[in-house]
C-alpha positions in Angstrom: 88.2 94.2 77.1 88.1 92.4 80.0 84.5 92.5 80.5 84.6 90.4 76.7 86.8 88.1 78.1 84.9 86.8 80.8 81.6 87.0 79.2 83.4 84.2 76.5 84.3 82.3 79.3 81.3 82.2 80.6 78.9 81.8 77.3 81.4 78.8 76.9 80.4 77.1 80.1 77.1 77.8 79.3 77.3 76.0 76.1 79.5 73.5 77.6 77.0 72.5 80.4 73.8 72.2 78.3 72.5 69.3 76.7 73.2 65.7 77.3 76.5 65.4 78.0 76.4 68.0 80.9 78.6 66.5 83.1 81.5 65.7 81.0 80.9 69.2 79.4 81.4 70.7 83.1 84.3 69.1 83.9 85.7 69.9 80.5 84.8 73.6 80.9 87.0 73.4 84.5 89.7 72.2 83.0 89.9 74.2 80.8 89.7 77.4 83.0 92.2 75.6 85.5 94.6 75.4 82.0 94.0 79.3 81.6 94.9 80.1 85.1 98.1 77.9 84.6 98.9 79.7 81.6 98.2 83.1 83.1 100.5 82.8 86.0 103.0 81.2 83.4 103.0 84.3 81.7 103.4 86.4 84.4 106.1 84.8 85.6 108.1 85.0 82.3 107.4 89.0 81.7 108.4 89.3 85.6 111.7 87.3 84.3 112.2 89.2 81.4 111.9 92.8 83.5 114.5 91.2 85.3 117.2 91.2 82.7 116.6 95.0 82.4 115.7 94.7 78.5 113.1 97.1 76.8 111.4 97.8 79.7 109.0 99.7 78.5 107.2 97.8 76.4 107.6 94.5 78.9 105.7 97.0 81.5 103.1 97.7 79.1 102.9 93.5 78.2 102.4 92.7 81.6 99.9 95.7 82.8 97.9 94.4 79.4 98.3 90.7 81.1 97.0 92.2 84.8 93.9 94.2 82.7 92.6 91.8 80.9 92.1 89.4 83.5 90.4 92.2 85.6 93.3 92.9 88.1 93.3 96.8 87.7 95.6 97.2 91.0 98.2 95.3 90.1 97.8 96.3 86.2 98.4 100.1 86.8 101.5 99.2 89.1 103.2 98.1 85.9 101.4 100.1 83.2 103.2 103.5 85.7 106.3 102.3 84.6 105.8 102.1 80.9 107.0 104.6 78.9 104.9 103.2 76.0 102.0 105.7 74.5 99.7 102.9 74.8 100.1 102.1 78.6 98.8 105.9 79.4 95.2 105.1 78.0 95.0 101.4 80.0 96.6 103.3 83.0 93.4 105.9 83.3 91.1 103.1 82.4 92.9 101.2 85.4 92.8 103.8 87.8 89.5 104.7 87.0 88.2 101.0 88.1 89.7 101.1 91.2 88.3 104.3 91.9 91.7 106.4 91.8 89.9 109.2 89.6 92.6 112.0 90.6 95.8 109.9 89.5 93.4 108.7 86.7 92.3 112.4 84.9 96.2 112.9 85.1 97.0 110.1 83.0 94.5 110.6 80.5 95.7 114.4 80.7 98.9 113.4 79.3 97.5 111.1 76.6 96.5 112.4 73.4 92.7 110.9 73.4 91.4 109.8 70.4 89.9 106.3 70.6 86.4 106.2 72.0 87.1 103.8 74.9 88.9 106.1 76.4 87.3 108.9 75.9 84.3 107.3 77.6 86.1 106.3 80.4 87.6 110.4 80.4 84.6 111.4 80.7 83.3 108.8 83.5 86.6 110.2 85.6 85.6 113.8 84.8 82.0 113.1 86.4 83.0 111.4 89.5 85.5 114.6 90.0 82.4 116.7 89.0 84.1 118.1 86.8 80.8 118.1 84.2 81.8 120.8 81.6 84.9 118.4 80.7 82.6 115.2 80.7 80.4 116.6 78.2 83.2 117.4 75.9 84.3 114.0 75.9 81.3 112.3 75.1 80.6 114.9 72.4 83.8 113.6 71.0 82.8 109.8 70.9 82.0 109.2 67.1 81.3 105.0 67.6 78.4 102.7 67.7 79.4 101.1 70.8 80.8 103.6 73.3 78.4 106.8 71.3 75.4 104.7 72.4 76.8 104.8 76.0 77.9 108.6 75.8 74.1 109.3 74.4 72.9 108.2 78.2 75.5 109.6 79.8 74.9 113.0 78.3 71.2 112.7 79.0 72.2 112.6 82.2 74.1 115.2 82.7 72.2 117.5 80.7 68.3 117.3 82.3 67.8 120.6 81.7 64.4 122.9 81.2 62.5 120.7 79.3 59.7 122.9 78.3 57.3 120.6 79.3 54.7 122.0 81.9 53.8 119.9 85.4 50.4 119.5 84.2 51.8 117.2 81.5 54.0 115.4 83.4 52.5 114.8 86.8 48.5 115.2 87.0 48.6 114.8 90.9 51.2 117.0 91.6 50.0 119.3 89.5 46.8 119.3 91.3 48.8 120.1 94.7 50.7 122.9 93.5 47.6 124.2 91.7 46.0 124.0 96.0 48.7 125.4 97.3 48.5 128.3 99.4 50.4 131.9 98.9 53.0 133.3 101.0 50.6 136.0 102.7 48.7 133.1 104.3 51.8 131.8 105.9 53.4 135.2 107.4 56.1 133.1 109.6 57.1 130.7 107.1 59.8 130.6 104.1 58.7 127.2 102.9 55.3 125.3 102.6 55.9 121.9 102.8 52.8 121.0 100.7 53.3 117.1 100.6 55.7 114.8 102.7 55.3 111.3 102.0 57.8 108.5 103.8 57.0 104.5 103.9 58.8 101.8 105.0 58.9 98.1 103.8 60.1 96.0 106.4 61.2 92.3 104.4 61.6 89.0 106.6 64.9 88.6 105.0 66.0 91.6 107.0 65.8 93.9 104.5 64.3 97.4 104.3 63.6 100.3 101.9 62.5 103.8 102.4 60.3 105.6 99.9 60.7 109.4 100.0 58.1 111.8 98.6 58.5 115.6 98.7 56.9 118.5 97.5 57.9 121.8 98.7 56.8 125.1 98.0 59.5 128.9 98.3 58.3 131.1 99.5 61.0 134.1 100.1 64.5 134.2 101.0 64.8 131.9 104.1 63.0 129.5 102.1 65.7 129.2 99.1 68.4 129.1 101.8 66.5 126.5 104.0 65.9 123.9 100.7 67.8 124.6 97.5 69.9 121.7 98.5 68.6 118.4 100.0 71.3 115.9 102.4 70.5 112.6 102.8 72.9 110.8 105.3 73.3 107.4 105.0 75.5 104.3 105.5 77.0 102.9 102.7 77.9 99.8 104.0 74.4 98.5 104.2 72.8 101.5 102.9 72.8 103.0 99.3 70.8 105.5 97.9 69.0 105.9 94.5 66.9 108.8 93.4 64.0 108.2 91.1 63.9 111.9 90.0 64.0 115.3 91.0 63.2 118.7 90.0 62.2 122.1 90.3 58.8 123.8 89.4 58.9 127.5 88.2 56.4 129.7 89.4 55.3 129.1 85.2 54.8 125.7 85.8 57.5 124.6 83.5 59.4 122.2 84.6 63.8 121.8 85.1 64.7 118.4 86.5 67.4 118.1 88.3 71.3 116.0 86.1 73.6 114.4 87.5 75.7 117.5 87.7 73.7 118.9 90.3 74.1 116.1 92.4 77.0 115.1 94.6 77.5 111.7 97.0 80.4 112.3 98.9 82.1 111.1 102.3 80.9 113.1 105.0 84.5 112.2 107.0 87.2 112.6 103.9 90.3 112.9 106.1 89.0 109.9 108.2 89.3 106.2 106.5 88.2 104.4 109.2 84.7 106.7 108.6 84.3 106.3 104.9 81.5 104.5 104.9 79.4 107.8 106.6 78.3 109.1 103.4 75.8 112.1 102.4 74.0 112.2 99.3 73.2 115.8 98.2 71.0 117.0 95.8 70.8 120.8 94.1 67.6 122.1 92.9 68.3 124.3 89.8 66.6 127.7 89.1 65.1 127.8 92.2 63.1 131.4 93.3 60.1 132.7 95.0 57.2 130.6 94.0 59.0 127.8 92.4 58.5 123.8 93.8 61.0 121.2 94.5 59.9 117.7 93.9 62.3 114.6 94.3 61.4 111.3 95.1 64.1 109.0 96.8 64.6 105.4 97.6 67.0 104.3 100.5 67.6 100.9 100.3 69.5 99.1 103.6 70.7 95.6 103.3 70.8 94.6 106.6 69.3 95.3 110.2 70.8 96.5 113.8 70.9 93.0 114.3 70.1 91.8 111.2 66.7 91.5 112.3 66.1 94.9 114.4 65.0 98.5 113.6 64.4 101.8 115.1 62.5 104.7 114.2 61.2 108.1 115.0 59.4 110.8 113.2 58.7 113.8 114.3 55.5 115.1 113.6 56.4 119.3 113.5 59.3 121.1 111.5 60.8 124.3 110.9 58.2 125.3 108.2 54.6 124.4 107.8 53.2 120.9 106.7 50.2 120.8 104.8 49.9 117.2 104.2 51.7 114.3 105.4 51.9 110.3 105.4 54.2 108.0 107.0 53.4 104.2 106.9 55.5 101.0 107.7 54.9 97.6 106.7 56.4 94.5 108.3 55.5 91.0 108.2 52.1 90.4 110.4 54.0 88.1 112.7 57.1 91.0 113.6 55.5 93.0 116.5 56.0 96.8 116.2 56.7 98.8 119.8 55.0 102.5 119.3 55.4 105.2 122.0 54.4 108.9 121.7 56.1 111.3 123.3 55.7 115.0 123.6 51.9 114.8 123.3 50.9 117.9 125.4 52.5 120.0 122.8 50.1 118.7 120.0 47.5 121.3 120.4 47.0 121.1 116.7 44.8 117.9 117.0 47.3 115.4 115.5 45.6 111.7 115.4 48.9 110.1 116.6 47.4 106.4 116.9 47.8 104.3 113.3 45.5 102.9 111.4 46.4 99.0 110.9 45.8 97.5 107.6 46.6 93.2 107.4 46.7 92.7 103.7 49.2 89.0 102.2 50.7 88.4 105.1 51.7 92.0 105.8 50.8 94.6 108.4 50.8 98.1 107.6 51.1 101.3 110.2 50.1 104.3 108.7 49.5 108.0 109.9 48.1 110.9 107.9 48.5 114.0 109.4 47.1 117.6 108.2 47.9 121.1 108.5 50.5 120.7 110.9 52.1 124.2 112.4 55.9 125.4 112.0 57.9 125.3 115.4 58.6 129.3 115.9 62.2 129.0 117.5 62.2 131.0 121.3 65.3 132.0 122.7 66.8 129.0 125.0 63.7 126.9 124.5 64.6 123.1 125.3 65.8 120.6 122.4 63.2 120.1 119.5 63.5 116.4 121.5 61.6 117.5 124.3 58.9 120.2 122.4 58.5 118.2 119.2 55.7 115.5 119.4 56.9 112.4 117.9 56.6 108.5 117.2 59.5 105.9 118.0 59.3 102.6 116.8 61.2 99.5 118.1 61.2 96.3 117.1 63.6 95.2 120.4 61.2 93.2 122.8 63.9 93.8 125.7 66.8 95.6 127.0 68.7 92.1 127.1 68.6 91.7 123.4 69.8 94.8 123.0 73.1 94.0 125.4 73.3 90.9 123.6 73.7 92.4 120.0 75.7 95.3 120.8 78.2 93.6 123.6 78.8 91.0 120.9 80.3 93.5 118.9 82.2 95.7 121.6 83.9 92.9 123.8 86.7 91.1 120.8 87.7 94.9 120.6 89.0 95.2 124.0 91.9 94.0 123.3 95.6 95.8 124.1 98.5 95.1 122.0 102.5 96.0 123.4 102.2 99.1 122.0 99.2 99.7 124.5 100.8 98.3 126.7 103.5 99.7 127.0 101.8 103.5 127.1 99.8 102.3 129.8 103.1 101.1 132.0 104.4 104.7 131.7 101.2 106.2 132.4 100.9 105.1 135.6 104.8 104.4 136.6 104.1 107.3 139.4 100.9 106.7 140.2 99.8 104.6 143.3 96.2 105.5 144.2 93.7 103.9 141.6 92.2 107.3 140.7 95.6 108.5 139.7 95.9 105.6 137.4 92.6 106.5 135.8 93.2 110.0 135.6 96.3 109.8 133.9 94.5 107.6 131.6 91.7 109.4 131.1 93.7 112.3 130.4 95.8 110.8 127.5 92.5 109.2 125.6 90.8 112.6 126.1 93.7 115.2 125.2 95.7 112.9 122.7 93.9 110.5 120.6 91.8 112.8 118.6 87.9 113.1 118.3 86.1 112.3 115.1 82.7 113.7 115.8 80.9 111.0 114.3 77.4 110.4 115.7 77.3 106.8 117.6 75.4 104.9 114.4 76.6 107.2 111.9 79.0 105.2 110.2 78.0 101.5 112.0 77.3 100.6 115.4 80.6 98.6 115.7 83.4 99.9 117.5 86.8 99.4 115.8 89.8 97.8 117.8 91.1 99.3 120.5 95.0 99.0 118.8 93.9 100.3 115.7 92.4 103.5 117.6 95.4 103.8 119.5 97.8 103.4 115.9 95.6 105.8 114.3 95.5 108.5 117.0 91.8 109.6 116.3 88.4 107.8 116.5 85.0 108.8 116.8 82.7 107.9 120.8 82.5 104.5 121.0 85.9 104.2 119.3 87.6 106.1 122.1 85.2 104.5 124.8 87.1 101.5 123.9 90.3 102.2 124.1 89.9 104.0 127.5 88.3 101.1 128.9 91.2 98.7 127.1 94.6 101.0 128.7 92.1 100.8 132.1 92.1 97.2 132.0 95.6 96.9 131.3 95.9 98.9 134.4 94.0 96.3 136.2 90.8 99.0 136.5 87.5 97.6 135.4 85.7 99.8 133.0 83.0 99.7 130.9 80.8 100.8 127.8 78.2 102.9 127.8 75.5 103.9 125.5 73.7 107.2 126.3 71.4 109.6 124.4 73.0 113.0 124.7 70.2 115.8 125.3 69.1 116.5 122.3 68.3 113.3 121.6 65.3 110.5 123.3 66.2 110.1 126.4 66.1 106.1 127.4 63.0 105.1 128.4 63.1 101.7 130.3 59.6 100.3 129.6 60.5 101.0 125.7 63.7 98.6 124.6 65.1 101.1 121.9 68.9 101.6 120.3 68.1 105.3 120.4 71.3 106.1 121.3 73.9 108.8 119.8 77.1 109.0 122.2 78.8 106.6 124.1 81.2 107.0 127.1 82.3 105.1 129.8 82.1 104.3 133.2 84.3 103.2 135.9 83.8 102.0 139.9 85.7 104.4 142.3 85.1 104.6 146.1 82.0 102.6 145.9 80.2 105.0 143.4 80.0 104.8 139.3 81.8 107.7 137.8 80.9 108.4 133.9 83.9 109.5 131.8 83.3 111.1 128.1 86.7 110.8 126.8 85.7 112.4 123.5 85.1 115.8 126.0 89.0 116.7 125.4 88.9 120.2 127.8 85.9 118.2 130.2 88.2 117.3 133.9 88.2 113.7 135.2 84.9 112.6 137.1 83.1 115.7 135.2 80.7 115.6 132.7 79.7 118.2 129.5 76.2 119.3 129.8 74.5 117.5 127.6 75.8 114.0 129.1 74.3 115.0 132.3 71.1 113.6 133.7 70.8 110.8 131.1 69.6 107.6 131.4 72.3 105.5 129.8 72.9 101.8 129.4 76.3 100.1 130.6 77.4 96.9 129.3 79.7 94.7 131.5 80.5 91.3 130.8 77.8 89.9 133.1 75.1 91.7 132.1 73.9 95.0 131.8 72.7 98.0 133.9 70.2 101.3 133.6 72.0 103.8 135.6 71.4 107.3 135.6 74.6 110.4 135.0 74.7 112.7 137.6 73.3 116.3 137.2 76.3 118.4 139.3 74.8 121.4 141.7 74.7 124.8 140.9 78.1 124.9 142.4 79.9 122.8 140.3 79.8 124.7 137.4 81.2 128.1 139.1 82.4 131.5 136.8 84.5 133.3 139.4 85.8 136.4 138.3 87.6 139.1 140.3 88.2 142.4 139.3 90.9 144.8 141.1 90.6 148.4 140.0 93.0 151.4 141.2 91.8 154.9 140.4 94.3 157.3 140.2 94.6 161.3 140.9 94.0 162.0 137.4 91.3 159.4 137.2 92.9 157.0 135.0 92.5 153.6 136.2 95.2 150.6 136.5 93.1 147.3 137.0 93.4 143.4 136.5 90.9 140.9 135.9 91.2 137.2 137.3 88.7 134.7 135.7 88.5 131.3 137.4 86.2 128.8 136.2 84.8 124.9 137.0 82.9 122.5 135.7 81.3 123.4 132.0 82.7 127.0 132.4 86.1 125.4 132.6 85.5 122.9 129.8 84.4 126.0 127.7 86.9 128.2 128.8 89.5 126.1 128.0 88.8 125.1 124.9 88.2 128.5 123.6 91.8 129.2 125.3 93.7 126.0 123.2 92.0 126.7 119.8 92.3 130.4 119.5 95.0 132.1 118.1 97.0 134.1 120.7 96.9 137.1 118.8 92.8 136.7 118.8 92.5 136.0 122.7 94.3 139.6 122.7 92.1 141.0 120.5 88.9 139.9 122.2 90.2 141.2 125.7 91.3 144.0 124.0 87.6 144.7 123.2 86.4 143.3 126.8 88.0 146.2 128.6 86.3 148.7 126.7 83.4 148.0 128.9 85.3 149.3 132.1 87.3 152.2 130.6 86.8 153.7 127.4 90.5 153.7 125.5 91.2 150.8 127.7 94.7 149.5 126.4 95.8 145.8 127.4 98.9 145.4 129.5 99.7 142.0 129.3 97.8 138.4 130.0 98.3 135.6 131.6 96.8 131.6 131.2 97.3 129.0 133.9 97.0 125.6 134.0 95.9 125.2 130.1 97.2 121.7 129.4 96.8 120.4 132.9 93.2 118.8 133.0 93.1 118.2 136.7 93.2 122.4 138.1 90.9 124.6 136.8 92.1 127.2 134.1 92.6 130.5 135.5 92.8 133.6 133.0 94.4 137.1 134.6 95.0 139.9 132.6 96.2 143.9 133.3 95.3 147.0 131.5 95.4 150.4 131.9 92.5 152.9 131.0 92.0 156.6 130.6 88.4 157.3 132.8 86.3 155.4 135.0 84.2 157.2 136.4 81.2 159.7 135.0 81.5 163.2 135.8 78.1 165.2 137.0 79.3 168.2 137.7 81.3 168.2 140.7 80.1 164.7 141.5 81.5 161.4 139.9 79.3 158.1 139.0 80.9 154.8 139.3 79.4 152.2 137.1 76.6 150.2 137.6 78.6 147.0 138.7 75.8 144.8 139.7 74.2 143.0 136.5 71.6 141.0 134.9 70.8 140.1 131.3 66.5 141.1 131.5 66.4 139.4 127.7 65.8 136.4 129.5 62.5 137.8 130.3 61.8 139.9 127.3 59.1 138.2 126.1 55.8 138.9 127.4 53.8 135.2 127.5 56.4 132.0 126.1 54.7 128.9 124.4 58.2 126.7 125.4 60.3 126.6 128.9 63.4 128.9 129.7 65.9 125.6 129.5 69.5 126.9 131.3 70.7 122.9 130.3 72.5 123.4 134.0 72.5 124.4 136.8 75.1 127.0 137.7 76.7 130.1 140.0 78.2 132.6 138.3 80.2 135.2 140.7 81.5 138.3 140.7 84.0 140.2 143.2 85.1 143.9 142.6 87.4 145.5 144.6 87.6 149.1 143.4 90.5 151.9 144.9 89.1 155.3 145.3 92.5 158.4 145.5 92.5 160.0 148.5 91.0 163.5 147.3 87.3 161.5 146.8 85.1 161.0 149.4 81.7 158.5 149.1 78.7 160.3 149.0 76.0 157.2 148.9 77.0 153.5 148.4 73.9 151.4 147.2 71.9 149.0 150.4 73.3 145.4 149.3 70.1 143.6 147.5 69.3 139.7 148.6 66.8 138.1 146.4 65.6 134.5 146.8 62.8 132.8 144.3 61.8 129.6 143.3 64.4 129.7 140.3 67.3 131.1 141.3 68.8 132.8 144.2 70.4 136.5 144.1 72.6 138.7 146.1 74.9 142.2 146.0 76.6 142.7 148.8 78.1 146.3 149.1 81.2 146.7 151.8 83.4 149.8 152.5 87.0 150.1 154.1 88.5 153.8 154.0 89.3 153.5 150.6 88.2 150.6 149.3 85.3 149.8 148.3 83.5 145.9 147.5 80.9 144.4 145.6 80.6 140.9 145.9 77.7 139.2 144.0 76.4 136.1 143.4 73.9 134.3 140.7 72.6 130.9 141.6 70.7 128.8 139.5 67.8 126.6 141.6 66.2 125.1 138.7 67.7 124.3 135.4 64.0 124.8 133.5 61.4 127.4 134.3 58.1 125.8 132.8 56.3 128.3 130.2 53.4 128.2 132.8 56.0 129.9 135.2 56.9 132.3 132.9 54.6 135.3 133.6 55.7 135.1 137.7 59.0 134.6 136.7 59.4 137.5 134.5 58.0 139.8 137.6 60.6 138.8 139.8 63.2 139.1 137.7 62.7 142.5 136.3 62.0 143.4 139.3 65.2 142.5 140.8 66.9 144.0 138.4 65.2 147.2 138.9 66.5 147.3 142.8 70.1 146.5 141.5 70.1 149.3 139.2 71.8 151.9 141.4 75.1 153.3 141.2 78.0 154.8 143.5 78.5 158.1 144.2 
């Protein structure tokens, strides 16, 4: 109805303004619609007056939400039509909510309306669909008996409905049928669950800012892994520039008979549903139907974006390797000849498969195109704590930024207006720091609160925009995603009168900046503030990581801060192998009858503590028990927890420190009239398990792990042989046991220290010596 109402308007303009008498006919037409307007508001003002007097409400409510519809103000038109009682208000109250995208409140007022008209059962079935709620669509539009809305239901069902067609690829597709008809069988691929047969992305660069992705797959199952690796498809995208639209999918029996994929089997939903100020973070997923060993999924997808980084900039990458094999691929971008494209490759000494990783350039009506083919290109076969597909994959980035200053310039221009405290900040920040008189105090205390009480939205920087939200609606909200809560550390700092800054870093398993290639590559963001002459980094969104620490994969990054004068290329520090210290002790009492009373004492720093402690605040007590329960089985068999203990939980500046006590029923292992202890030195030899590795063993850190054990021996026992203490030093990592007796007591004491935090694949074969090797020599036990 209201859609008619406007297109009258309109055709009357039109008719209006043509001819000879145009402008006279204009300025009659604007009259007129200034007259309407006036009227309009008249009659809203006289049903408002009437509801007033309290007189037969219900159909004034329905009179006015009528008014509000027709003139396309569906907000305001189901506010009144809710308080009609009137049968007729239910069907323009689910058409109402269903244009302002309220499809839950909207299904429950057609619910209680008898449908029978066929405007409204279109629009029941439109609600049904957006709750995917397909089976109820269908019966909707089946219903629909009219020209006008039966035409419409017609689509909609076809839609819905793509089902087995009966038609074979060779009939539909002549070139894809020729690919499948090439494609190799499972046997030839041993390693793989997928072939990915043909992969096919270009990119159209406009002048107007503008770009659009064209998406070509066709991927072959091959077994199990394969159905669970690709029966669904995500897209991620941003729908406030972004929107997706799929020119078709479908799946390929093994017959060749083709099932493309309705609307039912696909879903475009927010990735962040509890999280409005995320919304716009979107994925777009797709569900290939009848899929089984053998079968193809085809689907072709555009991505349109309305708008650049800048509104002139864009950055890519594309990797060249996957988890499965590629048998043919082609990536291509085209840009305007005069916009200059920034190519690096990185990762090139893992492309032993021969990869031609330089374009071919093609200048063709004022465009220049990039455009790679690439063939047979191998699966990456997953090794156990290889590095980040980031620094093993090889890849392309593209840039269009000439220099790290434009990059400040765009990105500080949409930071700076948000640091900005209201009383409400300001106030939290005045009690914050009431006590505290050094200026690290003040920062700690105000690095504690952003970290432990505004909540993290793990929200990729650039998932959902590159524009940080204001510091006072972070601090209202009480959640926001990096940059979000970068910004309002750095806004309570200032109010403290404590410089701080923005930073933008790539966390590591992303591209690490490179500074002779200007990139926005970045996926985190932090902050950073001056104390005692010397930058310290601070990852608020890190809500167990201490003050002046760092988690893992923020350490050793190249980042970029922004500060009002400019910006700077600074580097986070990678902490020694003594930062990040597991200390545990153990205290064991063996008694006359064997049994042992013992207590553990775990005391952790650095990354240990972050992950300790957050395994501590988000598991239930009764599992924490549970899982020591099961730890102490390991020392006695039939071990039974006494009690245990947490220190320091809550408090972000001391280390957590975990104790526990428990009792068990042996220790020791009889032979004969001789008893084995243990073997209480350890090492984990599935590090080196492998005979040759094709990646590097990538620890992330560097670390010490130690171990004290102080074991109590009854006085009818006497030591027969206490194992020589072992001391072991290598490139990689530094070892020692250190066995001590007094009277009845005796000590181990051993330490694990990390010297490099990669051992090349080159290494490997030395490596794996030493270290089955040592822990050959630390395999002995006391007697």
């Amino acid at each position: 109805m209201a859609k008619k109402i406007f297109l009258l308007i309109f055709f009357l303009s039109l008719a209006v303004y043509s001819g000879c008498g145009e402008n006279a006919g204009l300025k009659k037409a604007l009259d007129y619609e200034k007259e309407s307007q006036g009227n309009y508001k008249h009659a809203l003002s006289i049903y408002k007056g009437l509801i007033d007097k309290g007189k037969d409400l219900d159909s004034l409510y329905f009179e006015l939400g009528r008014l509000y519809y027709m003139h396309g103000d569906f907000s305001s038109a189901s506010d009144a039509l809710k308080k009609s009682g009137d049968l007729k208000a239910k069907k323009l109250l689910g058409i109402s909510l269903f244009y302002i995208g309220n499809f839950t409140d909207a299904l429950e007022a057609f619910n209680k309306y008898e449908i029978s008209d066929d405007e409204c059962l279109y629009y029941f079935g439109l609600t049904n669909e957006k709750l995917n709620l397909f089976d109820e669509a269908l019966k909707a539009y089946k219903k629909i008996q009219g020209n006008e809305f039966g035409t419409r239901a017609k689509v909609r069902l076809a839609i819905i409905e793509k089902q087995e067609s009966g038609r074979h690829i060779k009939d539909v597709d002549q070139k894809a049928y020729q690919t499948l008809a090439a494609a190799p069988k499972a046997e030839d691929y041993p390693q793989a669950g997928a072939l990915i047969l043909s992969s096919n992305e270009e990119i159209e660069v406009s002048s107007d800012g503008t770009l659009v992705s064209y998406l070509h797959y066709l991927i072959k199952i091959l077994n199990e892994r394969g159905k669970e690796g690709f029966s669904e498809t995500h897209i991620d995208y941003d729908s406030t520039y972004e929107k997706v639209e799929l020119v078709y999918a479908r799946t390929i029996k093994p017959d060749g008979i083709v099932a493309d994929v309705g609307s039912r089997h696909i879903r475009d939903v927010s990735k962040y549903l509890n999280f409005p100020l995320y919304s716009n973070a979107r994925v777009y997923i797709i569900s290939f139907p009848e899929i089984a060993e053998g079968s193809i999924i085809e689907y072709k997808v555009k991505v349109y974006r309305s708008e650049l980084i800048n509104k002139k900039d864009f950055v890519l990458s594309y990797l060249l390797q996957a988890s499965e094999p590629i048998l043919a691929a082609i990536f291509s971008i085209s840009v305007p000849k005069e916009r200059k494209l920034n190519i690096k490759t990185i990762n090139e000494e893992y492309n032993d498969f021969g990869a031609k990783l330089k374009p071919d350039a093609e200048e063709k009506d004022g465009r220049l195109t990039y455009r790679w083919q690439f063939k047979n290109i191998p699966q990456i076969i997953p090794e156990a704590n290889m590095p980040p597909e980031v620094k093993i994959n090889p890849t392309l980035l593209i840039s269009t930024f000439n220099s790290w200053q434009e990059i400040y310039n765009w990105w500080w221009s949409l930071a700076k207006d948000k640091i900005s405290a209201d009383d409400s900040i300001k106030k939290k920040v005045a009690e914050l720091i009431k006590d505290k008189h050094s200026e690290e105090e003040k920062m700690r205390a105000i690095y504690n609160f952003c970290s432990q009480n505004i909540r993290y939205v793990a929200v990729e920087y650039g998932q959902a925009g590159y524009e940080p939200h204001l510091a006072t609606d972070i601090f209202k909200n009480k959640y926001g995603d990096c940059k979000d809560k970068a910004i309002l550390l750095i806004t309570m700092l200032k109010e403290a009168l404590i410089p701080g800054w923005p930073v933008l870093i790539a966390t590591k398993d992303y591209y690490n900046l490179n500074e002779d290639f200007p990139s926005a590559m970045f996926n985190h963001a932090i902050a950073a503030v001056r104390l005692n002459d010397k930058t310290i980094f601070l990852d608020a969104t890190a809500q167990t990581c201490s003050f002046a620490d760092l988690p893992a994969d923020d350490q050793a990054r190249r980042v970029l801060l922004f500060k009002p004068e400019g910006y700077q290329i600074e580097e986070t520090p990678a902490y020694p192998a003594e930062h990040n210290l597991a200390k545990q002790a153990l205290l064991i009492k063996i008694n006359m009858d064997e049994s042992i009373s013992a207590k553990k004492t775990n005391l952790t720093f650095g990354v240990y503590d972050q992950a300790q402690r957050h395994w501590l605040l988000y598991t239930q007590p009764q599992l924490i028990r549970e899982m020591l329960q099961e730890k102490i089985q390991e020392i006695s068999i039939g071990a039974k927890l006494s009690s245990y203990n947490i220190e320091n939980l809550g408090d972000l500046d001391k280390p957590v420190v975990l104790s526990y006590a428990f009792n068990g029923p042996e220790y020791f292992t009889a032979a004969g009239p001789l008893r084995i202890l243990p073997q209480l030195p350890g090492m984990d030899t599935s590090l080196a398990a492998k005979d040759s590795r094709k990646y590097a063993i990538d620890f992330g850190i560097l670390d010490t792990k130690e171990t004290l054990v102080e074991i109590e021996i009854p006085g009818n026992f006497t030591v027969k042989y206490i194992p020589e203490s072992v001391s072991e030093e290598s490139p990689w990592l530094k070892f020692t046991a250190e066995y001590n007796r007094n009277r009845n007591k005796l000590y181990l004491r051993q330490i694990l220290q990390l010297k490099k935090s990669s051992i090349p694949a080159n290494e490997y074969p030395e490596f794996k010596i030493f270290f089955e090797n040592l822990a050959k020599n630390i395999k002995q036990r006391i007697l």
